[in-house]
C-alpha positions in Angstrom: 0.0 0.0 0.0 1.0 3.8 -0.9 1.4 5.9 1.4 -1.0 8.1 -0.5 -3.6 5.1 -0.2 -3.8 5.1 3.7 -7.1 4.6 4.9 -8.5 8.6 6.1 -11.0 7.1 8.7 -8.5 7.1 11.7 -5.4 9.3 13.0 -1.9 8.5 12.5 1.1 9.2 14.9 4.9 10.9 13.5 6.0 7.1 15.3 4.2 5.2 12.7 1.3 4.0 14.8 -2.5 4.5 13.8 -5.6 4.8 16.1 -9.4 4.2 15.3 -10.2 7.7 15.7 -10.7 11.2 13.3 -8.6 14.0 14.2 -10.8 16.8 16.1 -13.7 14.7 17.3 -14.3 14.5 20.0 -14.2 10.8 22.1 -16.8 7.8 22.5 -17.5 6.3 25.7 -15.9 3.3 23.4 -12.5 1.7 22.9 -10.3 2.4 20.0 -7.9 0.1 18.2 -4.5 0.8 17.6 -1.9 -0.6 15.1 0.9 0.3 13.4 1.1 1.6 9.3 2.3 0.0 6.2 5.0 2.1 6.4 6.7 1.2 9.4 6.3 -2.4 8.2 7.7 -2.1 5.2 11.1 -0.6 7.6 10.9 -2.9 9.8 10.6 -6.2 7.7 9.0 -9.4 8.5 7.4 -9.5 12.0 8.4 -12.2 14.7 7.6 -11.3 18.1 4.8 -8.8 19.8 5.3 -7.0 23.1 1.8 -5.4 24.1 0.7 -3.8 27.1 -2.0 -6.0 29.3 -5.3 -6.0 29.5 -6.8 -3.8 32.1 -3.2 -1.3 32.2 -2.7 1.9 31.9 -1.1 3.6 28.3 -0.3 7.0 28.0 -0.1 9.4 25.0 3.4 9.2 23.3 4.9 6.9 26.0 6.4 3.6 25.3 3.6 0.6 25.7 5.4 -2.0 24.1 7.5 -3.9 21.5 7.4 -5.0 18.1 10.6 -7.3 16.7 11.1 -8.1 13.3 13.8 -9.8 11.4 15.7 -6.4 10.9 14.7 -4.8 14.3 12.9 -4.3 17.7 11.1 -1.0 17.9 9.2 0.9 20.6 5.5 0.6 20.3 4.2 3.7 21.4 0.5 4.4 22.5 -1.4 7.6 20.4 -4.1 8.0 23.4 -4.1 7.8 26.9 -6.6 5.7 28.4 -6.7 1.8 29.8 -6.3 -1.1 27.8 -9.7 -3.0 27.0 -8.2 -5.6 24.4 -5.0 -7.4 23.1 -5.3 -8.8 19.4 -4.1 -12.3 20.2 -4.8 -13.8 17.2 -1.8 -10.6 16.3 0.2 -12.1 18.7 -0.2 -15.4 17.7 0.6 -14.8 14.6 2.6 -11.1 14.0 2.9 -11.9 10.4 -0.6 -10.8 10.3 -0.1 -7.5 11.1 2.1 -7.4 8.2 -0.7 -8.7 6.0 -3.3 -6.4 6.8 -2.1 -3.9 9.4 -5.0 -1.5 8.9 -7.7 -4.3 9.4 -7.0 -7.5 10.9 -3.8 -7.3 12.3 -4.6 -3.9 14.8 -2.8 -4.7 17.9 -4.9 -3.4 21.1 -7.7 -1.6 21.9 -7.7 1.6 24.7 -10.5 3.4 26.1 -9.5 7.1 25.5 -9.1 9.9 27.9 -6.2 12.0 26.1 -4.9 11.8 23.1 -1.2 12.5 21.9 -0.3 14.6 18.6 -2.2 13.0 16.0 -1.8 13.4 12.2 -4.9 13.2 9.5 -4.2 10.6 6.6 -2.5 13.4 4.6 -0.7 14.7 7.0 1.3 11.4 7.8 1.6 10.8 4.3 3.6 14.2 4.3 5.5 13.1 6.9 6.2 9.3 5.7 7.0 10.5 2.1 10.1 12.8 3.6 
């Protein structure tokens, strides 16, 4: 996937992650999913390992939450909202390489109910940022 074709209907991070949410609305009393972009993927390689945070913990906007390892790398997973952690993908940690397949759909990695939200980017505006 381009980085021109990334889907507009959530908010993107400068540290390659993506949350479930439109810049400048205000939140749901619901959780969001989070993930991380094509983009980053395509840096990091093929994916081996997940390190999310639990179930029921706290995450905080632009502080680490967790790890993702690939055959190149590890990188910091960092968390776009504040808020506590409602959901772990397992079938993501079971098997990263499907984040890798389809990291805007099936292979999101947790889900936060928000209270605060970090700096977050509209579709074009990451794509700005990614293309540099």
């Amino acid at each position: 996937m381009s980085v021109t074709a990334l889907p507009a209907d959530r908010a993107y991070t400068a540290e390659h992650e993506w949350v479930m949410l439109t810049p400048g609305t205000p939140f749901q009393d619901a959780p969001v999913r989070i993930g991380i972009t094509a983009v980053a993927i395509a840096a990091l390689g093929d994916l081996v390992y997940l390190d999310l945070p639990l179930v029921g913990g706290l995450v905080e906007a632009g502080a680490v939450c967790g790890e993702v390892e690939s055959t190149k790398a590890v990188s910091e997973l960092y968390s776009p909202v504040t808020g506590r952690v409602t959901l772990v993908n397992a079938a993501a940690v079971e098997d990263p390489n499907l984040v890798g397949a389809d990291p805007y759909g099936a292979g999101w990695l947790f889900a936060v109910l928000p209270t605060d939200a970090g700096e977050l980017l509209s579709a074009a505006q990451y794509a700005a940022l990614a293309e540099r």
